[in-house]
N, C-alpha and C positions, 0 to 999 in steps of 0.2 A: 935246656935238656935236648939231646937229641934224641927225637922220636922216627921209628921208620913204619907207616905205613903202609900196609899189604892189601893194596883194594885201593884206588881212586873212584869208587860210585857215589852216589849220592851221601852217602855216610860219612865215608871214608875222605870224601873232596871234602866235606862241612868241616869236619874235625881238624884235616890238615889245614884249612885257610886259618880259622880259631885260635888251632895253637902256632901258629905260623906269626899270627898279628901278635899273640903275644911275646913275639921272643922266639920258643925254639923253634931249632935248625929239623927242618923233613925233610927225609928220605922218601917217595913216593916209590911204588913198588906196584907197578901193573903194567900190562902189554902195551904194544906198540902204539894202535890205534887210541886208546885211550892218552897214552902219553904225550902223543902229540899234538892232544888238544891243549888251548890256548889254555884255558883254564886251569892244568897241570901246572904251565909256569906259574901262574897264579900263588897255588896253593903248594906251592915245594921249593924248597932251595936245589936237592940232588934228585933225579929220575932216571929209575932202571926200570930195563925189561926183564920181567920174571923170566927170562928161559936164560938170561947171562947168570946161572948160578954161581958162578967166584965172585963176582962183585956183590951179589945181592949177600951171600955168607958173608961175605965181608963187609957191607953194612950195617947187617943184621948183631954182627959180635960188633958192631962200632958203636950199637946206639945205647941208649938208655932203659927206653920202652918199646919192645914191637909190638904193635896192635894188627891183628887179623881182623880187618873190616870187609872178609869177604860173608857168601855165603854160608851158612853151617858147615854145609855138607863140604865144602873146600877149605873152610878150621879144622873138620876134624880130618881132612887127611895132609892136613898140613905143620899143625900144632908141632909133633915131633921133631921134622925137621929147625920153626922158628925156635924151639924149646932149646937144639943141641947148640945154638949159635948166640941167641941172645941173652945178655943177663934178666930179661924181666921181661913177658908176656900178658899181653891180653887181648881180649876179643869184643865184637860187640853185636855176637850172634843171638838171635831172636829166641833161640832155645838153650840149654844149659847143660841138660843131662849129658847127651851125646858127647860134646864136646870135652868135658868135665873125664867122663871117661876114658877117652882119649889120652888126654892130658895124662891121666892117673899111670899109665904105662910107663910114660919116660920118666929116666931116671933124675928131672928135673921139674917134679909136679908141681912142689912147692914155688915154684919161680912162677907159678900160670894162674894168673888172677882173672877168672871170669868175669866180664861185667857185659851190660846190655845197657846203653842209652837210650831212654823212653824217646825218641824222635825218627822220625820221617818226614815221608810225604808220599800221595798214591802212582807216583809217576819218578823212578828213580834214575841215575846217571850224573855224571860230574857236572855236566851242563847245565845243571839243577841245583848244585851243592851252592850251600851260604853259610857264611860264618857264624853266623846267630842260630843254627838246626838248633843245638840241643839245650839253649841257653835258658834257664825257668826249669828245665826238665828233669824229674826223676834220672839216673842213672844206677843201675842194679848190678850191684857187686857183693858176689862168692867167697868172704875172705876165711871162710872156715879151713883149717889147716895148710895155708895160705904163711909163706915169709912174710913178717909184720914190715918189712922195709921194701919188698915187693907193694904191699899192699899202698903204703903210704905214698909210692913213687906214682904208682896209677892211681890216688884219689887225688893228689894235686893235678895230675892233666885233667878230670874230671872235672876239678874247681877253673881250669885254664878253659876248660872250653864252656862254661860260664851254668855248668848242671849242677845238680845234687847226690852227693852220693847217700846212696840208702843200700844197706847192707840186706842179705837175704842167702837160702839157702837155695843150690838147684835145683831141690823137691817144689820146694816153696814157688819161685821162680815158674818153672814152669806150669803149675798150676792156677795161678793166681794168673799169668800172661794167657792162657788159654781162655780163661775167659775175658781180661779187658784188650786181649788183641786178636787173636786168632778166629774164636766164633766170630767177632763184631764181619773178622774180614769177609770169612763166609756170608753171613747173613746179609751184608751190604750186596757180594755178588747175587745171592740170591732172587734179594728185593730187583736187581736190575733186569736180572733174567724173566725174573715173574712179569714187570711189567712189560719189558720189551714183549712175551707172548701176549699178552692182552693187548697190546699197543697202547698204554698209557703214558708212556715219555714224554709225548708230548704235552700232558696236560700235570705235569712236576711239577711242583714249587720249590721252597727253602727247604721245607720240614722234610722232603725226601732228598733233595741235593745234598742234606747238610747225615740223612741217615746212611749215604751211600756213598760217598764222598773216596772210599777207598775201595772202590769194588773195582774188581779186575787185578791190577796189581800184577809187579814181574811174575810171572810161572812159574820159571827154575825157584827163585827165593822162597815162594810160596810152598812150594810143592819140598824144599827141604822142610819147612819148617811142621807140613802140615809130617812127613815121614818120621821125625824125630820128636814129636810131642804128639800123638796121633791118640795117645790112652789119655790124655788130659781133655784134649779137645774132644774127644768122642763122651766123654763123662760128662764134661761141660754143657756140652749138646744137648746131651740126656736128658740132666737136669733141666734145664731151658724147656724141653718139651715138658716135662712136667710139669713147669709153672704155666706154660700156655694153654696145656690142656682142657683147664678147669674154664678157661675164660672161651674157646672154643664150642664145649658143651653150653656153656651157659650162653651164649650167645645166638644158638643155635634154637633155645627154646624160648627164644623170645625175651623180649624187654625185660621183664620182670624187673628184680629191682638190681639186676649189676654187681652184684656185695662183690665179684672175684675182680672185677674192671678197675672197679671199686679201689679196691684195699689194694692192687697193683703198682696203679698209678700214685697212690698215698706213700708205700714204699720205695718206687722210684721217684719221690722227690728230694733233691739236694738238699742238704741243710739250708734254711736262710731264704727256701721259695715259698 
């Protein structure tokens, strides 16, 4: 298959090495500086710079899949154009609505299969990216009123880059990610910011390395995603105070016997602990 890639970052480089080892031919599609890292060669057969638009149109109608592996906020002003060129789109933007939206305007909506692969890492760029990111991992795709042969072409690179596809809507999507990505991200910066005021850094172990592990994280990425799902995450939040509330009060009035600490910690245990 030929896939063309828009974004070499951490994502975008994982996905292209993956399906690159398996066979298909990439098109890699990001600026100059990025280009010229070694790594590029790596992970692409062809490499253009986004500002030579005749070649890049002309990849784009050449490939099979184009995947927008950028930020949100440069899917959704870019969607259109990969939309007029290529036969089959998708993304693997952290939020859903926005983009989805977007999308819904050209007159090639059905060609644009949302999806988000559950993978990272807190420190992103191609100099980072590895074949195995999203391998074991959830990948979350929008096939609702979706070409079934669009769909099918992006759940095989899915199965190529060694994830799982699990179907969902953007409503869905982005409230369910608000709380297992979005808050966690805030609340890890938080914990780091609280301690660094107190000066407890230094006296960390696991159990906070391992709760904070993604605190900080790119800005711009961030700050799209916190822009574009901002009514999920601010709900999400909400609720979380409410559940810490109760154990705040009660801990405040002394030992007593805990029931809220209690029954917390009993509800967040995995199955099987």
């Amino acid at each position: 298959m030929k896939v063309a890639v828009v974004g070499l970052g951490l994502l975008g480089g994982s996905l292209a090495l993956a399906w690159r080892a398996r066979g298909h031919q990439i098109t890699g599609i990001d600026g100059e500086d990025v280009l010229a890292d070694p790594r590029a060669q790596d992970a692409t057969d062809v490499r253009l710079d986004r500002r030579d638009c005749a070649r890049v149109d002309q990849a784009l109608a050449g490939c099979d899949v184009a995947v927008l592996a950028t930020p949100v906020g440069v899917a959704v002003a870019e969607v259109a154009r990969v939309l007029e060129h290529a036969p089959v789109v998708t993304d693997v933007g952290s939020t859903k609505r926005a983009i989805v939206a977007a999308a819904a305007r050209c007159a090639g909506a059905a060609r644009f299969v949302p999806g988000h692969p559950m993978a990272g890492a807190p420190r992103g760029g191609l100099a980072r990216a590895r074949a195995e990111l999203a391998v074991g991992r959830p990948w979350l795709l929008c096939p609702r009123g979706r070409d079934p042969g669009a769909v099918a072409r992006v759940e095989a690179l899915v199965r190529d880059a060694g994830a799982m596809p699990r179907h969902t809507t953007p409503e869905e999507h982005d409230r369910c990610v608000a709380i297992v990505s979005h808050v966690p991200q805030l609340l890890a910066s938080a914990l780091v910011a609280m301690a660094r005021r107190a000066g407890a850094l230094e006296f960390a172990g696991p159990a906070f390395e391992g709760a904070t592990r993604v605190a900080g994280g790119p800005e711009g990425m961030w700050l799209d995603i916190f822009a574009t799902n901002g009514d999920e995450i601010a709900g999400a939040l909400a609720e979380l105070t409410a559940t810490l509330s109760p154990l705040e009060r009660e801990l405040t009035g002394g030992a007593g016997r805990l029931s809220a600490c209690r029954a917390l910690l009993e509800q967040g245990r995995r199955p099987g602990e």
